[in-house]
TORLO-603848 format. One record per residue: residue in three letters; x, y, z of N, C-alpha, C in turn. Coordinates in steps of 0.001 Angstrom, whole numbers, plus 500000, padded with zeros to 6 digits. Layout:
alaXYZXYZXYZ;...
END
This chain:
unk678133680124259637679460680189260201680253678986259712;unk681394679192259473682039677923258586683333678229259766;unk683420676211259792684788676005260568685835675532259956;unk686950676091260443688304676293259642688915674765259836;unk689622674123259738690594672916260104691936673288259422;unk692860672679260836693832673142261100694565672101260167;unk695091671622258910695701670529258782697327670377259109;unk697445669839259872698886669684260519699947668814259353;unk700758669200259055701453668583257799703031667723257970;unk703322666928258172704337666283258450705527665792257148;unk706725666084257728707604665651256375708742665062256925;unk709788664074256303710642663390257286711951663967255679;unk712977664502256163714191664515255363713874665610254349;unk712844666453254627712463667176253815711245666876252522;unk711254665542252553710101664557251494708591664946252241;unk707644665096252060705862665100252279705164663573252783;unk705798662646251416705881661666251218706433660452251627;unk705974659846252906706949658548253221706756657885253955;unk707230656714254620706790655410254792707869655682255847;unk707049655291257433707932655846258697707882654437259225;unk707627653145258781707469651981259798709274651163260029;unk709587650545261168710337649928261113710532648274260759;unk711853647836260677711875646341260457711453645436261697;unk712074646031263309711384645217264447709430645027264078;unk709033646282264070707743645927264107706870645207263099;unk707876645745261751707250644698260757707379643418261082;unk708768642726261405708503641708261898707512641064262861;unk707888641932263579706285641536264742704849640930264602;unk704898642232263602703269642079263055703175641070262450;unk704226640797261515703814639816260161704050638344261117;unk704944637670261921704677636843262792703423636870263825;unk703092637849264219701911637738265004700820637302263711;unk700645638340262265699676637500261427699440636139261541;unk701116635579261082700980634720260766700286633098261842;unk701479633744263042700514633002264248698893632794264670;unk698327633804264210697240634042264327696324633019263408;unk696766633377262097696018632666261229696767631051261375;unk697297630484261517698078629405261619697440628334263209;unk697123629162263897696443628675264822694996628721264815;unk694799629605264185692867629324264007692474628485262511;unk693655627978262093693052627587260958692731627963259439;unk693450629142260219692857630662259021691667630930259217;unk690672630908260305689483631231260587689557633092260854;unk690718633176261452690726634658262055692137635637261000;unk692020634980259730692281635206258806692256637062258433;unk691160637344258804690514638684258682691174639352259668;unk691319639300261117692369639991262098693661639798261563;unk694602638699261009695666638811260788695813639939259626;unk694790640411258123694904641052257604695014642452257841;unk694030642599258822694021644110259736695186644429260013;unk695629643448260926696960643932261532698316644292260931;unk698197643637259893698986643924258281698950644893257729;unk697636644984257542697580646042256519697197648132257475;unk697039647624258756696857648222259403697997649098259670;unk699328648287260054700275648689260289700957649369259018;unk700803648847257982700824649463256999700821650866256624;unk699425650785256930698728652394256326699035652935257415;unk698614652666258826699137653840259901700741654835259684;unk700956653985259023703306654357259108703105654981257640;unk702182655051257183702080656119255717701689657629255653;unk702676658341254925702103659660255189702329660253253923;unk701115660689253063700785661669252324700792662741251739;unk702021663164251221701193664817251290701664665422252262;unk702299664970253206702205665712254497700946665417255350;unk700192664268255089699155663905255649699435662797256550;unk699164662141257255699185660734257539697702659794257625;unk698037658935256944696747658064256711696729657180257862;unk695102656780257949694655655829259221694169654796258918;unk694032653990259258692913652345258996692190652383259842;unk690860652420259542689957652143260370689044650591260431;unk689133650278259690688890648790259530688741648173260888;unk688040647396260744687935646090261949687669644628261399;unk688183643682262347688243642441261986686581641887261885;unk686186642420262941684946641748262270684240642093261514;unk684655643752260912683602644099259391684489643373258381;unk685513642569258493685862642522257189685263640999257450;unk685479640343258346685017638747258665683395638508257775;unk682875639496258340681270639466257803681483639344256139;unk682415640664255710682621640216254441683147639423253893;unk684026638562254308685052637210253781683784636133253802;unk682928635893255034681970634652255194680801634970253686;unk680959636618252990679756636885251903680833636206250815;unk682059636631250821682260636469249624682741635328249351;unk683091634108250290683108632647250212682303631820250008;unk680996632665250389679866631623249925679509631781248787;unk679537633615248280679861633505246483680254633046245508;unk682099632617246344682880632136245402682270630264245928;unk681676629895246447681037628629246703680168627941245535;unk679319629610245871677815629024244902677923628902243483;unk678963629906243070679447630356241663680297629224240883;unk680506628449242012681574627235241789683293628094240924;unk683535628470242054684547629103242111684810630367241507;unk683945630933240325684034632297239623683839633496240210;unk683738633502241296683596634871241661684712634832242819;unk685508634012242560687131634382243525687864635237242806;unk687525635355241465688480636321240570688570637490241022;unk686724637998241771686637638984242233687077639149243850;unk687846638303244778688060638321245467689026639421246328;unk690016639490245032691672639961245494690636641691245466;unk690212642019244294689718643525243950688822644258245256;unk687644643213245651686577643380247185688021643773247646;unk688662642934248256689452643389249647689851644320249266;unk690447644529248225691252646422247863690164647420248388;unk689060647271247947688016647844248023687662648322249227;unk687611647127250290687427647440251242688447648064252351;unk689530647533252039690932648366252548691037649387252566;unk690614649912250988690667651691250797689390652541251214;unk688555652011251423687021652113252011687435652242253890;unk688295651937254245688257651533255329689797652849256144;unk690180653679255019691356654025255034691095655599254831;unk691486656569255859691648657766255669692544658499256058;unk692355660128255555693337660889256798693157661381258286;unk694198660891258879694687660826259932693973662959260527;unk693548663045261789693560664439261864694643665291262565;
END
């Protein structure tokens, strides 16, 4: 027996395609980042990214799809503490690979919405 899914399809102005977030909340967020990381030191560095990039992808829609972040601060934390001690031991060469991991894990961390 095979189950059907209903995909619900959303379009704004007639476009499939588009980016529904506002300027209040962007602001919000990107000051709350920044507070965040600014007060821990950049320790909680990894929550301010979530919330960034979170807000981000939630206000994105596809296709008529809308995408989700599922990410959490502390799976990405676990990964920032791997890949600092990399770029540590390596004496700095493996920060090159730094910016690419997080893509990685962003889009790893990122689906459609049901």
């Amino acid at each position: 027996m095979e189950a059907t899914q209903t995909v619900f399809t959303e379009s704004k102005k007639g476009r499939t395609s588009f980016f529904d977030g506002g300027l209040l909340s962007y602001i919000i967020n990107s000051i709350l980042a920044a507070f965040i990381t600014a007060i821990t030191l950049g320790i909680c560095y990894p929550w301010a990214v979530c919330i960034t990039y979170g807000w981000k992808i939630n206000h994105t829609v596809i296709d008529g799809r809308r995408l989700k972040f599922t990410g959490s601060a502390m799976g990405l934390f676990g990964n920032w503490i791997k890949w600092f001690a990399l770029t540590i031991i390596t004496l700095g060469i493996y920060g090159f690979w730094l910016h690419i991991k997080l893509e990685d894990w962003k889009v790893k961390n990122t689906t459609f919405a049901n």
